[in-house]
N, C-alpha and C positions, 0 to 999 in steps of 0.2 A: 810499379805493380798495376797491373790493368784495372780499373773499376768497375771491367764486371768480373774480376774473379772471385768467386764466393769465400775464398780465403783469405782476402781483402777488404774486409767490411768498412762500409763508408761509418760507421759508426761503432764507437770505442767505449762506450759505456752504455747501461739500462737508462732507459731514460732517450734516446735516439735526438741525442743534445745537438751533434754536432754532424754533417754532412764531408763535405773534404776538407783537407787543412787550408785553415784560413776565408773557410765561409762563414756568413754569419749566421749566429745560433737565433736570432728573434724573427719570430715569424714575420714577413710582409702584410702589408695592408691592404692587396686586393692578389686576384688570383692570378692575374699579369706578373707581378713581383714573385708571385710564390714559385712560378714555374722558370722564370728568368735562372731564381738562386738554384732551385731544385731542378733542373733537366730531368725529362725522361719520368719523372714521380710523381704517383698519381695526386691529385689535388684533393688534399681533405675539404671537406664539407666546413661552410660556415666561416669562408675569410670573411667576408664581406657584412658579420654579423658584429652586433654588440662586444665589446671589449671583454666584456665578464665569458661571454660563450666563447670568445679565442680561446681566450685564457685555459680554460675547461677541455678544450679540443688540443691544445697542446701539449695539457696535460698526459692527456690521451693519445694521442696520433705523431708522429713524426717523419721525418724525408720518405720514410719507407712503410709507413703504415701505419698500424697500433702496434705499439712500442716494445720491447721485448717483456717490460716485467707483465704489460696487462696481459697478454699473450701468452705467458704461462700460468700466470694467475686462471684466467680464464679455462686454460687444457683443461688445468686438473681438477675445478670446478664440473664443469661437465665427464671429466673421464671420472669421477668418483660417483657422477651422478647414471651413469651410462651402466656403469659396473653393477652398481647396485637393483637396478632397470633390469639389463643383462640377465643377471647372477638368477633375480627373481622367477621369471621365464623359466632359467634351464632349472630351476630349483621345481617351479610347479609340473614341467616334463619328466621330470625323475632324471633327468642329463648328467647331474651333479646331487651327492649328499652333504651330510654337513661333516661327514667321518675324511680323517685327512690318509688314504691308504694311497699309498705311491704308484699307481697303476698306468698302464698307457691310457686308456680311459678320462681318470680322473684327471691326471697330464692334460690331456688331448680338449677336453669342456673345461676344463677349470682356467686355463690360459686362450681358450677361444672368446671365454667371456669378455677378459682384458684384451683381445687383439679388436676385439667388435667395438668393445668401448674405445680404443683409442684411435680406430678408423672415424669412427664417429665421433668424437672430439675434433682429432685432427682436420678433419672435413669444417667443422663447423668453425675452430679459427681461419681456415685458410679462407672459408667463404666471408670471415668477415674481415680480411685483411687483404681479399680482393687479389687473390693466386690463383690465377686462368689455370697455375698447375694442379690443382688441389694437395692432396695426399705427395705427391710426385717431386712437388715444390721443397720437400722437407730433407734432401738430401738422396732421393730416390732418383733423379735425373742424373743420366752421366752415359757416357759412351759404354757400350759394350757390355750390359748390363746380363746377361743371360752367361755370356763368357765368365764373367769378372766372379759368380756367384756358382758355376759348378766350380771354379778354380780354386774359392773360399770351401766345399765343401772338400774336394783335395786334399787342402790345410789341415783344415779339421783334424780330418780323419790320422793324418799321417804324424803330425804332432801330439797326439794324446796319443797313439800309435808307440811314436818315440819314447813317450813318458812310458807308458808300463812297459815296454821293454827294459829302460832303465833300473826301472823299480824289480823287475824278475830278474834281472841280472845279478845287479844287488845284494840278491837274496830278502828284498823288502816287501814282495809280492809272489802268492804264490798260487798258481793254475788248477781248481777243482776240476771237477769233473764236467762234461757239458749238459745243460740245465734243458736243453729244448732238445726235441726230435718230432722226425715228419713233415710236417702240416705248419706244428706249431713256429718253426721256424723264421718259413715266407709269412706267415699270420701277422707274427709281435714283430719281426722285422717294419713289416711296412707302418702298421699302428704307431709304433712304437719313432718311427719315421716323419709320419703327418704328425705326430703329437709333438716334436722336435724340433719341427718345419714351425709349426705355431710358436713354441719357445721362443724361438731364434729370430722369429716377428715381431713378437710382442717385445721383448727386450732390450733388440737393437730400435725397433719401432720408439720405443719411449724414451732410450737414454740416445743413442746415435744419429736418431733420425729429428724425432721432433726439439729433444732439449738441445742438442747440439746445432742444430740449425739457424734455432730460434736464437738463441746466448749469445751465438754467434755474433750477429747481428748486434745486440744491443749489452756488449757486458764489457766491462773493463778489469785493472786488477785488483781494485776496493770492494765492490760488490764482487767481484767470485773471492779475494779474502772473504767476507760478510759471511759469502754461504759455507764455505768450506769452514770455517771459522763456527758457525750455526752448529754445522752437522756435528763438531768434534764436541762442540757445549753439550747437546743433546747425549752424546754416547757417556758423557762423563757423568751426566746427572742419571741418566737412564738403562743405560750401556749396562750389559752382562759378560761376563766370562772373558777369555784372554782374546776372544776375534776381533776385539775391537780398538787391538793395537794395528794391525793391517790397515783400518782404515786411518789412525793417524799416523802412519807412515808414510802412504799416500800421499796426504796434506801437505804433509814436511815436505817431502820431495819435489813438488809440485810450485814451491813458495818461493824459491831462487829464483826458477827458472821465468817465470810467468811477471815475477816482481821484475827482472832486468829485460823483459820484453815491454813493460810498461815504461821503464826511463828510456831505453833506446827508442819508444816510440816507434816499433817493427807495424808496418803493414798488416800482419796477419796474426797480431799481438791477441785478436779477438778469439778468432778462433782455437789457440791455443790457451787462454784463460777459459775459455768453453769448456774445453777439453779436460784442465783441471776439475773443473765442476764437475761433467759429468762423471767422470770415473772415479773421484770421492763416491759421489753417491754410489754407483754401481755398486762399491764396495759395501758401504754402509748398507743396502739393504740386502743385500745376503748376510749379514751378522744376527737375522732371524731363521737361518735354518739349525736345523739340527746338525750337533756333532761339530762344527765348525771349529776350526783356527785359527790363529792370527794369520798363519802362510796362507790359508785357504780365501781366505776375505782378504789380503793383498793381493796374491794374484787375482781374483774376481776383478779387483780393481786396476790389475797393470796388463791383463787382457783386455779391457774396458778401452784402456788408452791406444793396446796394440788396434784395435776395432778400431777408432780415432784417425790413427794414421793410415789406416785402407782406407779411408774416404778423404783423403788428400795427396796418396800417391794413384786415387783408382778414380776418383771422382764423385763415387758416390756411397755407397750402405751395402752393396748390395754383394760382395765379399765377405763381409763380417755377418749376415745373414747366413750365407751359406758356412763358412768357420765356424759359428754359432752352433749351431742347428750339427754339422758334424760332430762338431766336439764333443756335444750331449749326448747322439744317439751312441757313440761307438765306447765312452767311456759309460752310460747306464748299460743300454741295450748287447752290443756285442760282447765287451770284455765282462760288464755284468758287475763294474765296481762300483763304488758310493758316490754319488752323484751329488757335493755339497751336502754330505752327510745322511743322503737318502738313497736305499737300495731299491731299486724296483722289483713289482713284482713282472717275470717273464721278461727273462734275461736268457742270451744264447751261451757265453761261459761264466765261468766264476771263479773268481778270484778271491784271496783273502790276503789281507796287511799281513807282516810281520814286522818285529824289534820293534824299535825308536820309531814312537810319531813323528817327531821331527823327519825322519826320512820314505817311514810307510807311508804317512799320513793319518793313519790311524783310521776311528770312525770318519771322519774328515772324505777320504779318499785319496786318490791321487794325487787332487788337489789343495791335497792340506799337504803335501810331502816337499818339501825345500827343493827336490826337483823340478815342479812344476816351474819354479824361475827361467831353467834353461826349456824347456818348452816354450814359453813365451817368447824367448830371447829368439829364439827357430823360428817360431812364426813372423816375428821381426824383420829378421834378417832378409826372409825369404819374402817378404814383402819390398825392402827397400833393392832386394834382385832382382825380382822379377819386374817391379817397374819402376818407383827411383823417377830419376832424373828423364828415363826415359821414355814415361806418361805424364808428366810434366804441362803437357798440352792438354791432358785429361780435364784436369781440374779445371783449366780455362777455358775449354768447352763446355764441361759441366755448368759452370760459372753462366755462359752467353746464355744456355739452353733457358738455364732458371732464371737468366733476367726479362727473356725473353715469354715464361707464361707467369712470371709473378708481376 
């Protein structure tokens, strides 16, 4: 495996212990040694200093920077700090209230605040981990970037598309009357659009871009057990209602696979430990909307992972953006269905469940409905068709680009 393929991390746990197999893990003694072992990686500060301040810098710092756990530790220190910053602003503009009405509007500034925070977080670790790429460096670099994301909005569209088709077929979904005319149409279309486009930023931004990037890099299969292992302690002491068996399904799922890429000692064992993490989470925090179900907060989380594998068969985020961002507007906005258990206001048609939650999905949505499995299974598929083996070279490019401004 090439070393600079970003699916190839030179390091296999938090903590950025170890560089390639069979270097050694203890820092050198001057900055001659450091760069001899470490080729190509920038020189932390303070070889050449007292033993206690090594010590302190390596706690800190490693072949590739600061380390992965300080580097999220740090995000979400500032992204909680930015938000709040953020929030206050649109608060004192009248931008946002404090009432939770589903609107494109409230959609549109209430996730512009988190996209601002987490541009701004993300900026400020990458400038302190010294990424000529800034923002870009987070799984945003990769060939064909403008392609790769109307293709992902395609997807979208045509797989949630598939899904209510299924569900009207059925007899589990049934076509009201149309909710817009005129004006109002092109209006909440486009609103309704940018507001979707932020979603689908802010989302992939935080779970596909920055934690997936980062983890990447420095996580192995004890620490993503640890966190994943975290999240399910947390749902069991705090956890409500039945969604939050979806996300320990996940987990399960997730625990073979990841545990036999740790004893095979695969290459790219990081990345996909990553991957378990983030799409745990994804799952787990949609278990705070309304109306949810278990189906509903598993797929959150095995669309999570489908997002995952676009930026390893595409190179980068910038598909699952646009998949993102479709899915959202055409199941709230065009078909007019429950959106993780929330209906918008100014919707083009509507729809309503029928029978069995289990197959309507109930309040839920679509998305609560045991169908939504083979939708995801579609988007898969059609992911590993259209590029596959056959952008391949994607990733290794992606890979050079970002060694090249991180």
């Amino acid at each position: 495996m090439d070393p600079l393929d970003p699916l190839d991390p030179d390091v296999s746990e938090i903590g950025d212990t170890a560089t390639t197999p069979g270097a050694p893990t203890i820092q050198p003694e001057s900055p001659a040694a450091y760069a001899a072992i470490n080729p190509g990686a920038q020189e932390p500060a303070g070889l050449n200093q007292p033993p206690e301040t090594r010590i302190l810098l390596w706690i800190l710092w490693g072949s590739q920077g600061l380390r992965a756990g300080w580097s999220v530790l740090l995000f979400l220190l500032l992204f909680g700090l930015l938000v709040s910053g953020v929030g206050l602003i649109f608060l004192k503009l009248h931008l946002i209230d404090r009432k939770s009405h589903f609107t494109a509007s409230t959609a549109l500034f209430g996730d512009l605040i988190q996209l601002l925070a987490i541009m701004g977080a993300a900026a400020i670790v990458a400038l302190v981990e010294r990424r000529r790429g800034n923002l870009l460096a987070f799984n945003l670099i990769g060939p064909h970037r403008a392609r790769h994301f109307v293709e992902g909005l395609a997807a979208g569209f045509v797989a949630i598309s598939a899904l209510i088709g299924a569900l009207a077929w059925g007899g589990w979904l049934h076509f009201g009357a149309i909710a817009l005319s005129g004006g109002q149409i092109a209006r909440y279309a486009a609103v309704w659009g940018i507001a979707f486009l932020v979603v689908g930023c802010v989302e992939e931004g935080l779970f596909r871009c920055f934690l997936q990037a980062t983890l990447t890099r420095g996580i192995n299969f004890w620490w993503a057990l640890g966190i994943v292992g975290t999240v399910c302690a947390v749902l069991a002491i705090f956890g409500k209602g039945n969604g939050i068996w979806g996300v320990y399904l996940m987990a399960v799922l997730g625990l073979v696979p990841c545990l036999l890429l740790e004893l095979n000692k695969a290459a790219n064992a990081g990345f996909w430990q990553a991957s378990w993490v983030t799409s745990t989470l994804f799952g787990y925090v949609h278990t705070g909307n309304n109306g949810e179900n278990w189906v509903g907060i598993f797929a959150a989380a095995a669309i999570g992972f489908v997002f995952v594998v676009s930026i390893h068969v595409t190179g980068s985020a910038w598909w699952a953006i646009g998949c993102h961002a479709a899915w959202d507007w055409a199941e709230t906005y065009f078909y007019g269905a429950a959106d993780s258990g929330n209906v918008a206001t100014g919707h083009y048609l509507s729809v309503t469940p029928a029978g069995r939650t289990l197959w309507s999905g109930g309040t839920d949505g679509p998305e609560g409905s045991v169908l939504v499995l083979g939708a995801i299974l579609l988007l898969l598929a059609g992911l590993v068709a259209m590029y596959g083996r056959r952008n391949s070279s994607a990733v290794l490019n992606a890979g050079q680009l970002e060694k090249a401004h991180g």
